[in-house]
C-alpha positions, 0 to 999 in steps of 0.5 A: 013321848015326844016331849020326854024325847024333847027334854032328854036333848036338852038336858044332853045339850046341858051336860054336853055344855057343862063337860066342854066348859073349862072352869075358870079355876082350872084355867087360873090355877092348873099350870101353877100346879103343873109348874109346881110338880116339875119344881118338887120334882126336880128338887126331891131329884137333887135332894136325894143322893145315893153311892154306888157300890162295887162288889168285890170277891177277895180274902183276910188275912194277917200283914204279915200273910201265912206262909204257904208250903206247895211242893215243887215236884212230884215225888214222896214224903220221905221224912215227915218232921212235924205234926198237925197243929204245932208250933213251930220256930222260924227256920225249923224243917218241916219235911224232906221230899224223897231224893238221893242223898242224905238230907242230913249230910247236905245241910252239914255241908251248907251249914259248912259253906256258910262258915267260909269266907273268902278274900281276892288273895285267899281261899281256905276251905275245911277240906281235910275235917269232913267226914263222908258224905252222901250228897246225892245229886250233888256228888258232881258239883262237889267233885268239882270243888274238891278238884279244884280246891286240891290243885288250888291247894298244891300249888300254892304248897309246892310253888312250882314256879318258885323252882323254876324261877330259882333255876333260872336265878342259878343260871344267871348268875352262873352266866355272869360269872362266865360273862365277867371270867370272859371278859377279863380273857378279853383284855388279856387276849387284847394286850396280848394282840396290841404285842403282836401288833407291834412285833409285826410293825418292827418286822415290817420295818425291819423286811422293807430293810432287808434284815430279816428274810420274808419268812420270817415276816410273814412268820410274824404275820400269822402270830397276829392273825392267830391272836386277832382271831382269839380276840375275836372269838372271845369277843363273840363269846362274850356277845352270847353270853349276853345274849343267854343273860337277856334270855335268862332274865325274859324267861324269868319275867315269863315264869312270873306272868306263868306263875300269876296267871296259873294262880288267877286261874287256879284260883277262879276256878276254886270260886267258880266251883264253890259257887256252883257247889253252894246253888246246887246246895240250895237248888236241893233245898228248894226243891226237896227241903221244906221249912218254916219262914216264920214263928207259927203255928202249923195246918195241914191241908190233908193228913200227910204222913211219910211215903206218900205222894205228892203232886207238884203244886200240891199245898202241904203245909200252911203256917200262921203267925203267931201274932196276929198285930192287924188284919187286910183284905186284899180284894180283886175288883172288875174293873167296871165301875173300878174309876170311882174307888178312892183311898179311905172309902169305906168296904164292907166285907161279908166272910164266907165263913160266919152267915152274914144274918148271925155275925154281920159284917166287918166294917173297913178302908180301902187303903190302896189300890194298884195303879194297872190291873192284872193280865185278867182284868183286875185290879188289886184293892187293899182293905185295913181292917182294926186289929180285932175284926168286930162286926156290926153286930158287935160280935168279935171274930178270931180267925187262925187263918184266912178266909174268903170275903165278898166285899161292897166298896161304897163310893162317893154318893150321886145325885138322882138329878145328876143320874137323869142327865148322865143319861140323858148325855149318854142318850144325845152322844148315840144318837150324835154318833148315830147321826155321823155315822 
């Protein structure tokens, strides 16, 4: 027993001496392996590189986008014009909204206002050739227009101010006339004062000689006094008739300026009107009147029919072009991540309307990104897609309107090394600020 005991501390001494040994082999050639992991490590890391890819929710749709009828108010479907699933011309009505005036009559009357054209001088509006017309909430508007539209019209018929100026031309000339008879009365009455005066001086001379007695020179003294004061009263005649002439020719040039500014007057108000007259014309089309702004084929989005009601902001109609030249996807991106986007980056679009696993995918190219994004955070990606959306399972899609997608934008691929110490930065920059703080 003894000697078993003796023999098992030996070997245990032997294995104890074989486990701690270090083998020369590992010794010489253990961190030359460990040096050439680090190396493979570190080359896989940089050899493998992978994009990141930004999810994006948006829609495809045409380049030029279906139109898309809302209702502006509450109200009803007076006259419903059209039906599901028809084609329909640029321009064509589609339904009238429940109002008072005659839908029919208000577009007679624009079609009208259209027609007339108008310089800075003169204005000419079919007035006399329309028929009754029931306008509604446009009654006033055209109320005004018409009122003054007629005292536009009657003044420059009756030229009130011609009449006046003719009158005043009568009395000038009836002024003149006097001006020159009275002005000839003055150079008799002068003639005749020049007499007196002479006869008063040979009296005058004659009474300082005592030949004739002093009544009868001062007799000869109110003769002349009598004829100055003729002259003098034909003189201040001739000053009024001159006065009334200057008088005549003022008010002659006041009934030019009257005339001009009644004119300019009559004449902004007939344009005012009109102007307010066409606004309100389209006012009502806007709210009541829907039409087609493009040549297409038409989508209810429920099944309207007349007298029903609608909500405003309700979608009534859509209408999708008729050709189809190329398609977009207009996408709404976060803007996390949203720096890495860049023009011709390729963008996957998975339609919510044909199962990825059955259809695939539909391959695009950004094609511009908005410089700022919207009030929620967003910025707006456009996708050009080719003019038939083939997918990558070689499947050919036909889409008659638009339909919502969940994109991945792939970026620019990034190195697993450069990964590492993008990290290992963003770690050193807390831990700094960490620090200072």
């Amino acid at each position: 027993m003894p000697d078993q005991l003796k023999d098992i501390e030996l070997r245990s001494e032997e294995v104890q001496e074989i486990l701690t040994k270090v083998p020369s082999s590992m010794l010489r050639y253990g961190n030359a392996l460990f040096l050439i992991l680090i190396v493979l490590l570190l080359f896989i890391s940089w050899w493998v590189k992978y994009p990141d890819i930004i999810v994006s929710q948006g829609i495809i749709t045409t380049q030029v986008p279906p139109q898309k009828e809302y209702s502006k108010i509450n109200s009803m479907i007076q006259h419903l014009l059209v039906v599901n699933d028809q084609e329909v011309e640029t321009g064509e009505l589609l339904a009238v909204l429940q109002n008072a005036a005659n839908y029919k009559d208000v577009l007679w009357l624009e079609q009208v206002l259209d027609t007339v054209s108008y310089d800075k001088k003169y204005f000419q509006f079919p007035l006399d050739s329309l028929p009754i017309l029931f306008l509604g909430d446009l009654e006033a508007p055209f109320a005004a227009f018409e009122n003054a539209y007629m005292q536009y019209q009657l003044n420059k018929e009756l030229q009130p101010f011609d009449n006046d100026a003719i009158a005043n031309r009568s009395t000038r000339m009836q002024l003149q006339v006097q001006l020159r008879n009275t002005l000839s009365r003055k150079r008799i009455q002068k003639t005749e004062l020049d007499f007196k005066k002479k006869e008063l001086d040979r009296s005058k001379a004659l009474f300082e000689k005592g030949v004739v007695s002093a009544q009868e020179y001062e007799l000869k003294q109110l003769e002349y006094a009598q004829n100055r004061r003729a002259y003098q009263s034909v003189d201040a005649s001739i000053s009024q008739l001159r006065n009334q002439l200057s008088n005549t020719s003022s008010s002659l040039e006041g009934i030019k300026i009257n005339r001009t500014k009644e004119e300019l007057q009559l004449y902004k108000s007939v344009i005012q009107s009109f102007t307010q007259l066409k606004k309100a014309v389209r006012n009502y089309e806007q709210l009541y009147i829907l039409r087609a702004t493009l040549k297409g084929r038409l989508g209810f989005t429920q099944n309207w029919s007349e007298n029903q009601q609608v909500v405003q902001g309700d979608l009534l109609f859509t209408v999708f072009p008729k050709e189809y030249q190329s398609y977009i996807a207009v996408l709404k991106t976060p803007v996390w991540n949203s720096g890495k986007l860049k023009v011709g980056q390729k963008t996957y679009l998975k339609l919510q309307n044909f199962p990825e696993a059955e259809f695939g995918v539909v391959e695009g190219k950004v094609s511009s990104i908005s410089q700022v994004p919207d009030k929620n955070g967003f910025y707006y990606v456009q996708v050009a897609l080719s003019d038939s959306l083939i997918t990558s399972y070689q499947n050919e899609i036909k889409l008659y309107q638009e339909t919502k997608v969940v994109a991945e934008t792939v970026t620019e691929d990034s190195r697993l090394l450069e990964r590492f110490f993008y990290q290992f930065k963003e770690l050193f920059s807390r831990s700094g600020m960490e620090e200072t703080g």
